[in-house]
C-alpha positions as CSV (number, residue, x, y, z in Angstrom):
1,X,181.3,110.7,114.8
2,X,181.7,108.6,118.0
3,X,184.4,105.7,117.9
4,X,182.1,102.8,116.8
5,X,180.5,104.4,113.9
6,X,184.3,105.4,112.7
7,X,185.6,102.4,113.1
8,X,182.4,101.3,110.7
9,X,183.5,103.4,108.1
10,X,186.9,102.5,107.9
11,X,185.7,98.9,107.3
12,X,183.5,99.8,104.7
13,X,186.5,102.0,103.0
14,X,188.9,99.1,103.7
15,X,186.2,96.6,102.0
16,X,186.0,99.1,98.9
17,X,189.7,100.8,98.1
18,X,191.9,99.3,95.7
19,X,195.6,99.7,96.4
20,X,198.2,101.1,94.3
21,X,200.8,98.9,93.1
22,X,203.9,100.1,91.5
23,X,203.2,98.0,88.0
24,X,202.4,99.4,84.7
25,X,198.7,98.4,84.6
26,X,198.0,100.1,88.5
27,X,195.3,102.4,86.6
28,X,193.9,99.5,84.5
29,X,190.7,99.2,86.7
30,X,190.6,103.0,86.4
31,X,190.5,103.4,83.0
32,X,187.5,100.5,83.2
33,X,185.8,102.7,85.0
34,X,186.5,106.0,83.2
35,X,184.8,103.5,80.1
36,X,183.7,105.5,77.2
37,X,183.6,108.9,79.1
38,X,185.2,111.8,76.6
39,X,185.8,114.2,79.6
40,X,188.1,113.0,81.9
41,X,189.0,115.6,84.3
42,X,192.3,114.6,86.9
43,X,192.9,117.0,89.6
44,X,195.5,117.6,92.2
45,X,194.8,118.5,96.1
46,X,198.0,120.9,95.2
47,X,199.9,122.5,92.8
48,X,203.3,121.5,94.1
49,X,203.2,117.7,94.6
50,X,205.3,115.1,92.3
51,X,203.1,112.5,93.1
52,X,199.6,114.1,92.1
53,X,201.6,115.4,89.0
54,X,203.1,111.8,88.3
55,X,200.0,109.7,88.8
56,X,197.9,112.8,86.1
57,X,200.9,111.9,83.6
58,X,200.9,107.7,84.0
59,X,196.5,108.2,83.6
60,X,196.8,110.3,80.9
61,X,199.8,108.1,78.8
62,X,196.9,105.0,79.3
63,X,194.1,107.1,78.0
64,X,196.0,108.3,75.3
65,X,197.5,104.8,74.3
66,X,194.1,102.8,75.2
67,X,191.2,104.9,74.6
68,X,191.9,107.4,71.7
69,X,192.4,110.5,73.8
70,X,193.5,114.2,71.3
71,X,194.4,116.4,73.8
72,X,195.5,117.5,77.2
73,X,193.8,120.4,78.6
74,X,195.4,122.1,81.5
75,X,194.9,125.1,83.9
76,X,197.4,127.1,82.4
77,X,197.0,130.3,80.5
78,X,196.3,129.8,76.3
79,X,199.2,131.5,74.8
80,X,201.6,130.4,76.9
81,X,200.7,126.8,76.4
82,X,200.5,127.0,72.6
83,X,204.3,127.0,73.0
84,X,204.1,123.4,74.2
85,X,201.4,122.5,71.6
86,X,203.5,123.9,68.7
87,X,206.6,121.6,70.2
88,X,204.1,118.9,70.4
89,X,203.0,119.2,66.8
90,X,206.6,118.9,65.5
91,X,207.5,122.6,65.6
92,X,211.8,122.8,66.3
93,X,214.2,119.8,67.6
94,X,212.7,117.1,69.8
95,X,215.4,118.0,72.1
96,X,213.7,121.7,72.2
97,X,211.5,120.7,75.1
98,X,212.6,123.8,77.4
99,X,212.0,125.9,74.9
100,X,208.5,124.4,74.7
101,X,208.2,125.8,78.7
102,X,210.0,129.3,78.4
103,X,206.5,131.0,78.2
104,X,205.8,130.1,81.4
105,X,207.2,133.4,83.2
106,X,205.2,134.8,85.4
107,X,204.2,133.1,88.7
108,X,203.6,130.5,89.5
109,X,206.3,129.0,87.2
110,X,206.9,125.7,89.1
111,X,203.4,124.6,88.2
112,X,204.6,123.4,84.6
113,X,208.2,124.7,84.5
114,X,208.9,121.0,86.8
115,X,211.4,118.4,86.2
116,X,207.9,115.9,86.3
117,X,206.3,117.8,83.5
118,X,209.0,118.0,81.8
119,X,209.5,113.9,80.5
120,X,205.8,113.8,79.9
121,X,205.9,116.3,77.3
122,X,208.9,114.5,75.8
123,X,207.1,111.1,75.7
124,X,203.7,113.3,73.5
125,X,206.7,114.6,71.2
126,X,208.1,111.2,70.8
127,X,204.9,109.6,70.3
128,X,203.4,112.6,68.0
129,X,206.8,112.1,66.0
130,X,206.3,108.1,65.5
131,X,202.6,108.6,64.4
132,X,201.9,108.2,60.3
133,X,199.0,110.8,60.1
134,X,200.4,114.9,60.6
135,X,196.8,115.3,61.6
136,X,196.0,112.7,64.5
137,X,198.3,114.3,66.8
138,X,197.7,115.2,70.5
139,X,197.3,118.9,71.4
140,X,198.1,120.9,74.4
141,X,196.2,123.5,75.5
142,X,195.8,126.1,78.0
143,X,192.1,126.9,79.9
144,X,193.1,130.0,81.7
145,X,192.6,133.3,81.2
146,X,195.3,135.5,83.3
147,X,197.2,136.3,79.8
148,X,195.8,139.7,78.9
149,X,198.6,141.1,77.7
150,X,200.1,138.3,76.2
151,X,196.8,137.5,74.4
152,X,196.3,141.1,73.0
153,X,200.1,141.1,71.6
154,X,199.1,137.3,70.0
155,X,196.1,138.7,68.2
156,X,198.3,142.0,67.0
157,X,201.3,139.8,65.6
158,X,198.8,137.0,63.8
159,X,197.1,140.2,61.9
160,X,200.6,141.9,61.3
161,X,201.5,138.8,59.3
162,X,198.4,137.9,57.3
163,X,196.6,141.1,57.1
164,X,198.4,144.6,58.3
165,X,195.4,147.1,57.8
166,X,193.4,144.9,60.7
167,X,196.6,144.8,63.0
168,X,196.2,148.3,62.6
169,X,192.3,148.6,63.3
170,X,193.0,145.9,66.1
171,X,195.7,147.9,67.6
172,X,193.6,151.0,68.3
173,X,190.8,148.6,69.6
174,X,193.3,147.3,72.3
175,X,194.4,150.7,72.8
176,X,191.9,151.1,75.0
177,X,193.9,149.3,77.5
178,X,196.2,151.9,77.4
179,X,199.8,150.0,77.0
180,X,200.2,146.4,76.8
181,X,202.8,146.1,80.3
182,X,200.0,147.7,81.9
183,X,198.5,145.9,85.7
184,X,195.3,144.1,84.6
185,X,194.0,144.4,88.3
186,X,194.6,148.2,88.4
187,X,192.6,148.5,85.1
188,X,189.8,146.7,87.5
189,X,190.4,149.2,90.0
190,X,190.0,152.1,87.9
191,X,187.1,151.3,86.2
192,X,185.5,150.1,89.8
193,X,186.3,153.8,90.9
194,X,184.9,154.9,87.4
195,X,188.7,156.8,86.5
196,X,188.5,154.2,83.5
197,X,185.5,153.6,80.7
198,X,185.5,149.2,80.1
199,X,187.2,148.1,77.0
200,X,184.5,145.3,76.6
201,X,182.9,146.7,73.5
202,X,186.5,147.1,71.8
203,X,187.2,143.8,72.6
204,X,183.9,142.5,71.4
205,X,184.5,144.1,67.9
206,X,187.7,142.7,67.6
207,X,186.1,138.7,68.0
208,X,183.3,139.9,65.2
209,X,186.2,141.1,62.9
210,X,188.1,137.7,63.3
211,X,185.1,135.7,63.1
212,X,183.7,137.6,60.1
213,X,187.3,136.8,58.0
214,X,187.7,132.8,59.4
215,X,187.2,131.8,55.5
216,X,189.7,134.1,54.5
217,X,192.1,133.6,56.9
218,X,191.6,129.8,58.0
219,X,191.2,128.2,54.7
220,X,194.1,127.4,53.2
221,X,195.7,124.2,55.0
222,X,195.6,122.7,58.5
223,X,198.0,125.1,59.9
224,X,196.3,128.0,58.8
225,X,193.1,126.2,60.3
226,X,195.0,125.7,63.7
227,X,196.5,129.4,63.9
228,X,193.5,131.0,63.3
229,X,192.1,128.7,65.8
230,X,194.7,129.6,68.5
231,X,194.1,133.3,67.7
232,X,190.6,133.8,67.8
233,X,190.7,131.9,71.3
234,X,193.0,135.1,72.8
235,X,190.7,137.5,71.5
236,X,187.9,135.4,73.1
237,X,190.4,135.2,76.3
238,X,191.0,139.4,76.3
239,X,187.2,139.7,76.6
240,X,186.9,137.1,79.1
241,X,190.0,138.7,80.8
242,X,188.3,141.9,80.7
243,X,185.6,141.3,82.8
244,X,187.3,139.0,85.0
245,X,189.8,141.7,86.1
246,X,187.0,144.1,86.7
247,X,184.8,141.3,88.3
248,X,187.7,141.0,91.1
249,X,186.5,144.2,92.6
250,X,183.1,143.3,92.9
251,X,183.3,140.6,95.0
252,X,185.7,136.9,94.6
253,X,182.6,134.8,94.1
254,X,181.9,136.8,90.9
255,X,185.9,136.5,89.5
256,X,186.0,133.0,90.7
257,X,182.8,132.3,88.7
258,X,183.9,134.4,85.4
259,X,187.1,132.3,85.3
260,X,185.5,129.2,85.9
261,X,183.3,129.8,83.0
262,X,185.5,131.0,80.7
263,X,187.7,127.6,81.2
264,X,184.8,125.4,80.4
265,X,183.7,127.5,77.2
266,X,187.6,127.3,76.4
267,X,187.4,123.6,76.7
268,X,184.1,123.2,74.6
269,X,185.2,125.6,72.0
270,X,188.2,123.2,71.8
271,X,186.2,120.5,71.3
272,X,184.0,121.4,68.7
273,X,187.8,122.6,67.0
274,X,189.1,118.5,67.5
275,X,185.9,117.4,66.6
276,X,186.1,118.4,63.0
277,X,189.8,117.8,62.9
278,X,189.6,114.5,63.6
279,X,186.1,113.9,61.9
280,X,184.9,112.1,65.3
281,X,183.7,113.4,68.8
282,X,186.4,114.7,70.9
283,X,187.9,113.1,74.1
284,X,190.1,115.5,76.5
285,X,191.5,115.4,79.2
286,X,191.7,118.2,81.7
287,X,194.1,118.4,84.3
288,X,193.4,121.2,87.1
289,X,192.7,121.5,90.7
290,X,190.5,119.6,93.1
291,X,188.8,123.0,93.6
292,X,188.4,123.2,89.9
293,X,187.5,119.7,88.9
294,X,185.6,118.9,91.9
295,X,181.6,119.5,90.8
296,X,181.0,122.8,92.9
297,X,177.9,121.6,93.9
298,X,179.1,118.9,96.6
299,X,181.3,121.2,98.6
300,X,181.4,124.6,100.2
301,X,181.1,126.6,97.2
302,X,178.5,125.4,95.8
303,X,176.4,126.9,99.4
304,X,177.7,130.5,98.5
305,X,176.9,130.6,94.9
306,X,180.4,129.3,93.2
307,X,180.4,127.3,89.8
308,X,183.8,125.1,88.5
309,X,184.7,123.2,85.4
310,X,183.3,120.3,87.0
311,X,180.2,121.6,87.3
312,X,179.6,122.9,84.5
313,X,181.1,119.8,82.7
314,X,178.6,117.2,84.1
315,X,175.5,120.0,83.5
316,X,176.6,120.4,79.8
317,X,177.2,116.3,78.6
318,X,175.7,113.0,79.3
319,X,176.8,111.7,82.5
320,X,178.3,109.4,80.6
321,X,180.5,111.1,79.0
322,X,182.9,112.7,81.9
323,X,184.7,111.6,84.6
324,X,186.0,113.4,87.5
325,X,188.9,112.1,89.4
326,X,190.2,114.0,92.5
327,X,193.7,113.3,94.7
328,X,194.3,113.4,98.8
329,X,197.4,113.2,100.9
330,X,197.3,113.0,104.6
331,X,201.2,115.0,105.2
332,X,204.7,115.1,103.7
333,X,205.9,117.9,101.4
334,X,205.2,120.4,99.0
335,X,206.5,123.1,97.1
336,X,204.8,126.4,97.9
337,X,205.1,130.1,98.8
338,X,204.1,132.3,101.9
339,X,202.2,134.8,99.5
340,X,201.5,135.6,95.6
341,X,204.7,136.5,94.1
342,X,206.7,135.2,97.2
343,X,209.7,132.9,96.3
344,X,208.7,129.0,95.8
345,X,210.0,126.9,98.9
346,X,209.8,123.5,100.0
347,X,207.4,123.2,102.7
348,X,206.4,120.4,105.1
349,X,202.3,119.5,104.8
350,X,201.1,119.6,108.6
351,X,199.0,116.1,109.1
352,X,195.6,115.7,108.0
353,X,192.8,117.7,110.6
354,X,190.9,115.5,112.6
355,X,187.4,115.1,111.2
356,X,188.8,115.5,107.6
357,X,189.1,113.0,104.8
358,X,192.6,113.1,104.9
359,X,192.7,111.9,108.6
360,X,190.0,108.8,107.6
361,X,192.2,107.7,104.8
362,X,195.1,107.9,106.9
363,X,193.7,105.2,109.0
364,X,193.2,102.6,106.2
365,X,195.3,99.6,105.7
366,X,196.3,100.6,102.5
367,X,198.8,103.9,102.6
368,X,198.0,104.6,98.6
369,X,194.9,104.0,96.7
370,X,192.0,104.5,94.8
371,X,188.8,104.7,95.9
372,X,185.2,104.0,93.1
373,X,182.5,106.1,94.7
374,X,180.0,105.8,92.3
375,X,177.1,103.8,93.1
376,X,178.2,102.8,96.7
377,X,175.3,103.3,98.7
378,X,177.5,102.6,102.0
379,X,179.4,105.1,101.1
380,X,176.8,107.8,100.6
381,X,175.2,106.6,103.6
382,X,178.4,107.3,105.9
383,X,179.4,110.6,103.9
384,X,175.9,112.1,104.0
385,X,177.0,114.3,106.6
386,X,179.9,116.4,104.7
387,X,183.4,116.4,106.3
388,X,187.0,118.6,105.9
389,X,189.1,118.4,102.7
390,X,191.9,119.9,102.2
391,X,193.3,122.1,99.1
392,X,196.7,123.5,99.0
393,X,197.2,126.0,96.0
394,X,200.2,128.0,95.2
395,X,200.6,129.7,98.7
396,X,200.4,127.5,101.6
397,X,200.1,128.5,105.0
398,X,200.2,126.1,107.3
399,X,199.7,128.2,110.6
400,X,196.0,128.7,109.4
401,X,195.3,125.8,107.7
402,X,192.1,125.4,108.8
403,X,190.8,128.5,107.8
404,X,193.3,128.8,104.5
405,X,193.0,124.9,103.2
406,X,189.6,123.4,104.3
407,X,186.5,123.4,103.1
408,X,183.3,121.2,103.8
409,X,182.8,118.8,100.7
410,X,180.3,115.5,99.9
411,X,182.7,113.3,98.6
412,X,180.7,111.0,96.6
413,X,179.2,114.0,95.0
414,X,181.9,115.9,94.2
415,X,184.6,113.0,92.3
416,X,183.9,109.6,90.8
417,X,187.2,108.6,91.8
418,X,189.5,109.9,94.6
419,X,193.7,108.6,94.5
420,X,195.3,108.9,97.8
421,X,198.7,109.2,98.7
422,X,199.4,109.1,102.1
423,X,202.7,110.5,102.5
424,X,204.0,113.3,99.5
425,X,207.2,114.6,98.2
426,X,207.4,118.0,96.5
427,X,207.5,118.8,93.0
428,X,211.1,120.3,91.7
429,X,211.1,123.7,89.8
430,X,213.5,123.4,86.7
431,X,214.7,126.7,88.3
432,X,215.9,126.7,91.5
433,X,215.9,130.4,92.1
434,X,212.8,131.3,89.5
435,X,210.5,133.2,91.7
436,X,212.9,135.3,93.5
């Protein structure tokens, strides 16, 4: 784009962003926007930046407060987010809140085991503790689905307590598996090699059998209602699971897809589930990656055949009813690793690419803001050509950034809303020496 053209856009972006102020009511023309929506999805251009994490908590506090919201969806994996919900709920002391997060072992722990996560899910205790009905208060729930293991133990100890002749029957289903500290990407290897038969049927028969006792088991009182919920949804998650770890070794469009999927049919099971708790149609709020919340369809990988939550999201409600909101930052810090399974370090964010949103934004007169792109036909007119965005996930590499962290993308496409914060700080693990 030559220098007159650019300069026309950043007086067009100047004319149409809306800065941040450090007040209470900064996301009040926000949440006038989100309006009536019921799906409000709030990502993050990382997984290791207080800010994104901060401004996710102050939006979701305001929906929660001003518009009705039940529940907090968040890509994190369903049984070891129950822990939180059970916390939430009024399960232990209201001082137990690291006890709500001591599920979260496996890496990357720093994505919820923060010290910013942390006060939020204080705040939801103290406000689920103040409010006069048991059964209007917010949930917390995990999407993801890399909790095999822990989801086949889940379904084996629920049985043990309410029925022990089906823990038994499920235990040989899940047998299959072999052992339950087994590698779920080696079981994808072997079957790929065909050393291994799938375990899809097993785990198929073990959702019928649950399904097929819900009155028996689910009946009884709210509780009951919710357990059984929270158990049926692993045994949904080993299947899902199951084909996801065997979908790796065909090809990463196909796992990307399967886990995708299986977040959004988490997310709609759970809202049918909140719908009839609360006798009235379910609002949620997701929080998850750009690359996750992002509809698919405006960037990159929607050209080579990927789907995401916010995709899928906008295809399956009104276009009323969801809202995506998505984050930049142009450089400062984050907290990272070199590799999956490396130790988490503090790492310094090289400055937004040339050609790239984050670059354009830096330019503006306002450091931090939001940005309305719906219905701005400036806008679409000078983003019709798609440019660089940036996504940093739990392993940052800085010294191929390009090819690591950028992607094409159609901005006004892909979010309703974007946030930017020009310069970052890193998020703090609660452990300082938790991934090594």
């Amino acid at each position: 784009m030559d220098t007159i053209m650019n300069q026309k856009l950043i007086d067009v972006l100047n004319d149409n962003v809306e800065p941040l102020s450090e007040n209470e009511n900064k996301y009040s023309s926000l949440l006038d926007k989100i309006g009536k929506s019921r799906f409000v999805l709030i990502g993050e251009a990382s997984h290791g930046t207080h800010e994104f994490y901060k401004a996710r908590i102050e939006i979701t506090q305001q929906l929660i407060l001003k518009k009705g919201f039940m529940a907090v969806a968040i890509e994190g994996d369903w049984p070891d987010v129950y822990r939180i919900h059970r916390y939430l709920q009024g399960i232990g002391n209201q001082n137990e809140w690291e006890q709500a997060l001591a599920d979260f072992k496996r890496f990357p722990t720093w994505m919820w085991r923060n010290k910013t996560v942390a006060p939020f899910l204080q705040w939801l205790r103290t406000y689920n503790d103040n409010l006069s009905s048991l059964g209007k208060k917010i949930g917390f729930y995990g999407l993801d689905l890399y909790s095999l293991n822990t989801s086949i133990q889940a379904v084996i100890d629920y049985l043990s307590k309410v029925d022990p002749e089906a823990a038994e029957r499920a235990r040989k289903r899940y047998s299959c598996f072999d052992h339950f500290d087994f590698d779920p990407q080696v079981y994808g290897y072997l079957i790929s090699e065909g050393l291994k038969k799938p375990c899809v049927n097993e785990a198929i028969e073990q959702i019928l059998e649950l399904q097929h006792h819900a009155f028996e088991y689910a009946h009884n009182d709210a509780i009951a209602d919710d357990e059984f919920f929270y158990v049926t949804q692993n045994a949904c998650l080993v299947k899902d699971a199951e084909t996801y770890y065997r979908s790796m070794f065909e090809g990463r469009i196909s796992s990307w897809n399967v886990r995708d999927m299986h977040m959004t049919k988490t997310l709609n099971t759970l809202a049918d589930h909140l719908e009839k708790k609360f006798n009235q149609p379910a609002k949620i709020i997701v929080w998850a990656h750009n690359s996750h919340v992002g509809d698919a369809r405006a960037t990159e990988m929607g050209e080579k055949g990927e789907v995401n939550i916010g995709q899928l999201v906008r295809e399956n409600h009104d276009s009323n009813d969801t809202y995506l909101i998505g984050f930049s930052t142009y450089s400062g810090f984050v907290t990272a690793a070199n590799n999956w399974g490396a130790p988490a370090e503090y790492k310094s964010v090289n400055p937004g690419m040339a050609g790239s949103y984050e670059e354009l934004f830096h330019h503006l007169k306002y450091k931090n803001f939001l940005l309305d792109l719906n219905n701005n036909e400036q806008l679409e007119h000078y983003f019709h050509i798609p440019r660089l965005q940036r996504a940093i996930g739990v392993i940052y590499r800085p010294e191929t950034e390009r090819f690591s962290h950028y992607f094409f993308t159609h901005l006004p496409y892909q979010f309703d809303s974007i946030i930017h914060f020009d310069e970052t700080t890193a998020v703090q693990p609660l452990d300082v020496h938790q991934e090594e």
